[in-house]
C-alpha positions in Angstrom: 99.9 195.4 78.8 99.3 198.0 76.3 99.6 195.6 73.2 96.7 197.9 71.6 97.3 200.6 69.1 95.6 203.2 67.3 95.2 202.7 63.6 93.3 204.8 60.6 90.1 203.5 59.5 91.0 202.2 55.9 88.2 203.2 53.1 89.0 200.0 52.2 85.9 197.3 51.3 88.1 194.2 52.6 86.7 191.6 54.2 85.4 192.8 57.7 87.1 191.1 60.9 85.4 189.8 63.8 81.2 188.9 63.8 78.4 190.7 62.7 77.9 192.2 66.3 78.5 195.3 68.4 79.7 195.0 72.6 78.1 197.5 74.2 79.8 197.9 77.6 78.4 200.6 80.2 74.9 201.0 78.2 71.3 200.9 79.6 69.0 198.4 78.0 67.0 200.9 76.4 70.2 202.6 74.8 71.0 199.2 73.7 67.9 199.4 71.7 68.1 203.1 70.4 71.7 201.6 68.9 70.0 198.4 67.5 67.5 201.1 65.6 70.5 202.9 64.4 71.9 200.2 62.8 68.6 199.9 60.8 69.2 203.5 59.5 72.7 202.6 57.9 71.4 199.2 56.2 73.3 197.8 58.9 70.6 196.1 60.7 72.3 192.2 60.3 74.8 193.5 63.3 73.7 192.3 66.5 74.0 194.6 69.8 75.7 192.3 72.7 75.5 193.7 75.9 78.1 193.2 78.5 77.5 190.2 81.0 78.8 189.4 83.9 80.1 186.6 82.8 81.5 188.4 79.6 84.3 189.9 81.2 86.4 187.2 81.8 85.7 185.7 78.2 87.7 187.1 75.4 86.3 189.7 73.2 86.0 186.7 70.2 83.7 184.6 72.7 81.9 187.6 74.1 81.2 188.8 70.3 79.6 185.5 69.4 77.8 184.3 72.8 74.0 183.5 72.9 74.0 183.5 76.5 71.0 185.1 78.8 73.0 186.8 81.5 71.6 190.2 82.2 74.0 193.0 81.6 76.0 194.7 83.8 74.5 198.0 85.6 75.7 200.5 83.1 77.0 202.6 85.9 79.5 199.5 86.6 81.2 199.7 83.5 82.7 202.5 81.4 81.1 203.3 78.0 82.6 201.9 75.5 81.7 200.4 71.9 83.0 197.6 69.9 82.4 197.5 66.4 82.6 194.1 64.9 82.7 192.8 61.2 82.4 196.2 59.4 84.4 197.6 57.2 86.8 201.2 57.3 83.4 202.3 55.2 80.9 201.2 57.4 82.5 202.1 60.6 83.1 205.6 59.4 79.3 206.0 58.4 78.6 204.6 62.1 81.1 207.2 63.2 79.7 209.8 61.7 76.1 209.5 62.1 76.3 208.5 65.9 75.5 211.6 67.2 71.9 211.3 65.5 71.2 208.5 68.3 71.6 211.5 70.7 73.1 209.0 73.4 76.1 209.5 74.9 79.5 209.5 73.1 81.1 206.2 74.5 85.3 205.2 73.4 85.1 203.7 70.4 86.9 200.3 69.4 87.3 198.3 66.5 88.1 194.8 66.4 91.8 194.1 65.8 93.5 190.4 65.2 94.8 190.9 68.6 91.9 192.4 70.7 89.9 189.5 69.9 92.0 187.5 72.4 92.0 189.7 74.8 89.7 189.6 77.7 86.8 191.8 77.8 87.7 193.2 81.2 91.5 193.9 79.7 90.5 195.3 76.6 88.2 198.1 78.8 91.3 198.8 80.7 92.9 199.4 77.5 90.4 201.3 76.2 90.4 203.5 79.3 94.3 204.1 79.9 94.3 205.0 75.6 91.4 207.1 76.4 92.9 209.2 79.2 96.5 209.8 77.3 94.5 210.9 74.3 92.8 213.7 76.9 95.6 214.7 78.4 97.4 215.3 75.0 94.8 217.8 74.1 
């Protein structure tokens, strides 16, 4: 597949892409709500904090950014951690970047939302994630 790329953050205020939301994909319920509290602490507090749903996976990540749907998460020991950052801009995302590690959770792989990752299936975009994750490791 391997349609995804890596790409600077711009500085840039353009308009955002993708909803006001964040997929959080291999995260406890609880974590999900140390990150929501985050977001309050950066003035962004109108993002909302999706977790990953069964029924998520097979949906792409556009549908899964802007479902309502009840579905309980998945186990966060089912998944791999990873993060989607949704409608923010290079500015905002690299104040989330930097301030993370003040949540003292767990570093997860990091995404933004692209024109193309928003079609692609939540399921294939985590197998994206991970294969771009591991060739970063093994480069270093």
């Amino acid at each position: 597949m391997s349609q995804g790329e890596f790409k600077k953050i711009d500085q840039d205020e353009g308009a955002p892409l993708g909803p006001l939301a964040l997929l959080l994909c291999g995260f406890s319920l609880k974590e999900s709500r140390t990150v929501s509290s985050f977001l309050g602490t950066i003035a962004a507090s109108e993002h909302r904090v999706v977790l990953c749903t069964e029924p998520m996976l097979v949906q792409s990540l556009g549908e899964a950014l802007t479902t309502t749907e009840e579905s309980p998460p998945v186990p966060s020991d089912k998944l791999p951690r990873a993060m989607v950052l949704s409608g923010m801009t290079g500015a905002q995302v690299r104040v989330f970047l930097d301030q993370y590690a003040s949540t003292q959770l767990p570093r997860p792989i990091f995404a933004t939302v692209t024109p193309s990752n928003l079609n692609f299936t939540v399921r294939d975009l985590l197998i994206e994630l991970l294969q771009e994750h591991r060739a970063m490791s093994e480069r270093k």
